[in-house]
C-alpha positions in Angstrom: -19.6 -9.1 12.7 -17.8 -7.6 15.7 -14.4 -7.6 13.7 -16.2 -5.6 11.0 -17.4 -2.9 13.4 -14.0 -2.6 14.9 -12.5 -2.6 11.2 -14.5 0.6 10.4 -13.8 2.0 13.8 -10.6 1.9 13.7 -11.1 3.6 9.7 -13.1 6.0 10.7 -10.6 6.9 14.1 -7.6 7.0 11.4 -10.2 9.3 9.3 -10.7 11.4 11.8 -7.1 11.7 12.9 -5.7 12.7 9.5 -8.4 15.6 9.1 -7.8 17.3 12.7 -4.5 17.2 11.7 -5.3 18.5 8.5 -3.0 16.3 6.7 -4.2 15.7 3.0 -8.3 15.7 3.3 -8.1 13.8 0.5 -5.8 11.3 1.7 -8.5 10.7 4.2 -11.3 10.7 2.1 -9.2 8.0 0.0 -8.9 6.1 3.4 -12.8 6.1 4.4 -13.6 5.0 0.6 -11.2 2.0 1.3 -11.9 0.8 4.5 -16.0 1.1 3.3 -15.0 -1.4 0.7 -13.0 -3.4 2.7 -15.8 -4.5 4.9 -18.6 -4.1 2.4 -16.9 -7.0 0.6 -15.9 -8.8 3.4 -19.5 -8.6 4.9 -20.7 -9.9 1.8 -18.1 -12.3 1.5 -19.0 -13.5 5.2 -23.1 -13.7 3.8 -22.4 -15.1 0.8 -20.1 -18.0 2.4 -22.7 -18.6 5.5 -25.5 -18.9 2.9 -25.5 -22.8 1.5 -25.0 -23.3 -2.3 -27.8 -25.4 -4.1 
């Protein structure tokens, strides 16, 4: 859980960085669409995993 905040910390840091430097707002708009998937599938891969299987 804490690795996942700090994962979309450090995206949205990196985010933030490209557009005050104004370096291809698309590029970071690519970047927070990635690092949202990233952890949304590794949250749920974390929930699914803890969950037992019947």
């Amino acid at each position: 859980m804490i690795r996942i905040a700090v994962f979309s910390l450090v995206g949205l840091t990196f985010s933030f960085v490209v557009n005050n430097h104004k370096i291809n707002y698309e590029a970071s708009l690519v970047a927070i669409t990635i690092w949202s998937a990233l952890n949304i599938s590794i949250f749920l891969y974390k929930t699914l995993k803890a969950t037992p299987t019947r």
